[in-house]
C-alpha positions in Angstrom: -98.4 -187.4 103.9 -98.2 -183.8 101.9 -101.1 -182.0 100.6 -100.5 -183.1 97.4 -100.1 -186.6 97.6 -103.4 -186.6 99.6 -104.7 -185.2 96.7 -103.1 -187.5 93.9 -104.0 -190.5 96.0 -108.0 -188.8 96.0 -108.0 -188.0 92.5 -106.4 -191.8 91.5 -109.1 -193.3 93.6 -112.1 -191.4 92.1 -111.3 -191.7 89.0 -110.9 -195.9 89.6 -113.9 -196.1 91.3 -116.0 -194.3 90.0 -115.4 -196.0 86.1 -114.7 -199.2 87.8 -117.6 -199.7 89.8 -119.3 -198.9 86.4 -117.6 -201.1 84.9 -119.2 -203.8 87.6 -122.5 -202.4 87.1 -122.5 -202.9 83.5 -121.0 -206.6 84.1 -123.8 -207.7 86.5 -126.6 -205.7 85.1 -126.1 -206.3 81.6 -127.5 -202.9 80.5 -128.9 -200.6 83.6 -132.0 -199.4 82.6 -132.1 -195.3 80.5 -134.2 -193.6 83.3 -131.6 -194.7 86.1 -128.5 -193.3 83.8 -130.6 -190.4 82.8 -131.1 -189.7 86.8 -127.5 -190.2 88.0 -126.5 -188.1 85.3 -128.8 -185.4 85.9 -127.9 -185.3 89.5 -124.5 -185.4 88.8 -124.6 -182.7 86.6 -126.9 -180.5 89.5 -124.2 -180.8 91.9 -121.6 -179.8 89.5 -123.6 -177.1 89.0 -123.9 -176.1 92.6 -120.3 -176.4 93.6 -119.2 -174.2 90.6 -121.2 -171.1 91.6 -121.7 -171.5 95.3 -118.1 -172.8 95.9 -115.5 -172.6 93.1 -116.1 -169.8 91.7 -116.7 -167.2 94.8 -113.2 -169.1 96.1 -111.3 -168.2 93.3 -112.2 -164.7 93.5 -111.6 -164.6 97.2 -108.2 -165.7 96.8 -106.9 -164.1 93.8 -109.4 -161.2 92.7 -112.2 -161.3 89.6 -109.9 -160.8 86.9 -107.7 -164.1 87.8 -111.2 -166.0 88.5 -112.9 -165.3 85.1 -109.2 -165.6 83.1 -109.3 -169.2 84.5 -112.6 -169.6 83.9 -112.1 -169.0 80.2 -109.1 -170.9 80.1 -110.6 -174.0 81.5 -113.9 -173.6 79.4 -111.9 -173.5 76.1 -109.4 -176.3 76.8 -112.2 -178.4 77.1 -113.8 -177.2 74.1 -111.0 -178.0 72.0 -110.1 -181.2 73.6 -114.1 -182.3 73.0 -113.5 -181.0 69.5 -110.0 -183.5 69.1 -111.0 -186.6 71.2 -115.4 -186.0 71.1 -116.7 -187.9 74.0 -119.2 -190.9 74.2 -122.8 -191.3 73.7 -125.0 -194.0 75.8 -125.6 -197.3 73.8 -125.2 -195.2 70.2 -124.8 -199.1 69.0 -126.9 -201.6 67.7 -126.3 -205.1 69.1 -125.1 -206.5 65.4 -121.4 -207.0 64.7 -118.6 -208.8 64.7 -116.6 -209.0 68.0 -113.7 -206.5 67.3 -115.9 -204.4 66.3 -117.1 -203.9 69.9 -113.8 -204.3 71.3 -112.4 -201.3 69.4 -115.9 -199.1 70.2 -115.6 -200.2 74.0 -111.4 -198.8 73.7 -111.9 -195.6 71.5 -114.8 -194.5 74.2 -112.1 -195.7 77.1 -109.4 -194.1 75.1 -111.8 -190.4 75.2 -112.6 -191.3 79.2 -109.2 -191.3 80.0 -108.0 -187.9 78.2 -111.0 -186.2 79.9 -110.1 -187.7 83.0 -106.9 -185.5 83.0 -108.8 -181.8 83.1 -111.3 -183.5 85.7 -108.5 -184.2 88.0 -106.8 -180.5 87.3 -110.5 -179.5 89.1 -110.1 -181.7 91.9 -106.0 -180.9 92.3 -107.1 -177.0 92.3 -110.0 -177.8 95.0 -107.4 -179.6 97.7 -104.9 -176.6 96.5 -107.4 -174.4 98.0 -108.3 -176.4 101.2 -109.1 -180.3 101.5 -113.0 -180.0 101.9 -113.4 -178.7 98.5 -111.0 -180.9 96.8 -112.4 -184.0 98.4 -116.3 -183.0 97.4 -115.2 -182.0 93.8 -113.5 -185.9 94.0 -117.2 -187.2 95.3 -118.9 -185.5 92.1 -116.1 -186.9 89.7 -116.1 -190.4 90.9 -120.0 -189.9 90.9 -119.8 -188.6 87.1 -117.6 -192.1 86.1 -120.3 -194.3 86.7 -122.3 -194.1 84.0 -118.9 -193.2 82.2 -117.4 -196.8 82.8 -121.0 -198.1 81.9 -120.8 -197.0 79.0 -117.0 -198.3 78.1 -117.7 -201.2 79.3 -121.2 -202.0 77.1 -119.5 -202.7 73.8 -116.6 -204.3 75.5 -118.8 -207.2 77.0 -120.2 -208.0 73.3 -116.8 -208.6 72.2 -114.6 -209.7 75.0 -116.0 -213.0 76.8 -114.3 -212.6 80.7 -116.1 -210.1 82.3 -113.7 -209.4 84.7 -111.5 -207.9 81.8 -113.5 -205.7 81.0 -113.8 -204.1 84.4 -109.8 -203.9 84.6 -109.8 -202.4 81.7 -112.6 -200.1 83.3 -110.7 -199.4 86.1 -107.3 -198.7 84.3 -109.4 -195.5 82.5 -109.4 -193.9 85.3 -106.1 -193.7 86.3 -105.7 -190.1 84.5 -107.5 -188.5 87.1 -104.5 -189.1 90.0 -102.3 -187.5 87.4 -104.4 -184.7 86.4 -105.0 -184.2 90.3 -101.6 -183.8 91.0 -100.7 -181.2 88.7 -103.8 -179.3 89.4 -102.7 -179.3 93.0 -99.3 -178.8 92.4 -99.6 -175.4 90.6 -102.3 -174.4 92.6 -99.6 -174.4 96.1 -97.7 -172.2 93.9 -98.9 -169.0 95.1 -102.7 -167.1 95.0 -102.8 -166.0 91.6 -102.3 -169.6 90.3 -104.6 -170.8 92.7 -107.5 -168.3 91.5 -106.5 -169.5 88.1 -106.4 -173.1 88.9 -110.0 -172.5 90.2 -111.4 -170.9 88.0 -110.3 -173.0 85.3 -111.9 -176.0 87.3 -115.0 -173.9 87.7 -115.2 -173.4 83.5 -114.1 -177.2 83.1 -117.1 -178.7 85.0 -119.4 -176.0 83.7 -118.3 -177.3 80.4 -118.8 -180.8 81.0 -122.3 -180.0 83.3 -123.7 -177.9 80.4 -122.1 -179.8 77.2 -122.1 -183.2 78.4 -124.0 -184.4 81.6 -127.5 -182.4 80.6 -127.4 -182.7 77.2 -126.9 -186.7 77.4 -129.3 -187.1 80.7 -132.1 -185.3 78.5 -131.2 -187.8 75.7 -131.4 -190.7 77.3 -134.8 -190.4 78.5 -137.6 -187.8 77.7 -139.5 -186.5 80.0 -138.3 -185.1 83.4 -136.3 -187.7 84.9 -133.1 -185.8 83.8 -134.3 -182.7 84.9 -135.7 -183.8 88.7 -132.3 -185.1 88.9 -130.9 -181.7 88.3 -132.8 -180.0 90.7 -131.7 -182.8 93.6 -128.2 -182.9 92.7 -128.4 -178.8 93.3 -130.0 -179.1 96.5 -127.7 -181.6 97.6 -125.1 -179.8 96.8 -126.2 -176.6 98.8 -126.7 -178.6 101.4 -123.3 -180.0 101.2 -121.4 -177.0 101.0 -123.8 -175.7 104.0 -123.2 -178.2 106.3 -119.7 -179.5 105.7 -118.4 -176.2 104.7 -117.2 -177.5 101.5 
């Protein structure tokens, strides 16, 4: 198999896992307590972090120069700017448990619906990693599916208030997370193209999951449950991640 249908295949299984295996979670658990979300998220967010400057970024500039680096950068910053601003993403349990049925179901599909289109960018960063070489693509794929947890958590919530076999609502979980193989694809695709679309590729999955870390992951870990929970999970999910790229090479 090529390069990038290893990737596709990586990105497409992330992507299902990680919301699907949410999407379990929230089935058998009900609601998962706010200090274990705020946790994942944190440390999610701290290994973004980590792979972004210690890995990403310094790759993008080895292999196609600063100005080609920060250019993607940008690029990938503002496209998920403005796709937050069109499609805004979800907020943990922003629901009270009063309501008629559809009104969950169409909650549970609009926050499914803004997964999914996210997904897309997320798997351009995982395509550009396996464009550059397969360690990097494959840890990038780690964080994502990581990331999707509370994600298909959170889709699946409302859903289970309004649709009565459970087991739907974790296909439906699953199906979110399709995207990613797609977005994976292209983003490995261009970035075999030559090394100036490969610096650009990324960089622009450097400013993506910077974007996401700083605008979405923090933010909602910190919201979720004061104190320091988030922010311990932060500082793990860096470590980890230093460590990872240390001793795997990522």
């Amino acid at each position: 198999m090529d390069e990038i249908g290893l990737a596709t295949i990586t990105g497409l299984f992330a992507g299902v896992l990680g919301t699907g295996v949410g999407g379990i979670i929230a089935v058998l658990m009900r609601r998962p307590g706010k200090s274990l979300l705020s946790f994942i998220l944190g440390f999610a967010g701290g290994i973004m972090i980590s792979i972004v400057c210690f890995d990403l970024i310094p790759e993008a500039f080895a292999v196609g120069g600063l100005v080609y680096g920060i250019m993607g950068l940008i690029l990938g910053t503002f496209l998920i700017a403005g796709l937050d601003l069109i499609i805004p993403h979800f907020h943990f349990f922003s629901y009270d448990s009063k309501g008629a049925n559809a009104h969950f179901i169409r909650m549970g599909i609009l926050i499914g619906l803004g997964i999914a289109l996210h997904n897309i960018p997320e798997g351009l960063a995982i395509g550009a990693g396996y464009a550059s070489k397969a360690k990097l693509g494959f840890g990038i794929a780690s964080i994502m599916a990581l990331q999707n947890l509370p994600e298909g958590i959170a889709m699946a919530a409302p859903l289970m208030m309004g649709i009565t076999n459970k087991w739907t609502v974790v296909l439906y979980c699953v199906l979110v997370g399709v995207p990613m193989g797609i977005g994976t694809f292209v983003g490995a695709y261009i970035g075999a193209i030559s090394p100036i679309y490969l610096s650009l590729s990324l960089g622009f999955a450097g400013g993506a999951m910077l974007f996401i870390t700083c605008d979405q992951l923090i933010p909602e870990a910190h919201e979720l449950k004061k104190g320091h929970t988030a922010t311990f999970g932060i500082v793990i999910g860096v470590i980890v991640g230093i460590i990872l790229s240390s001793v795997f090479k990522i």
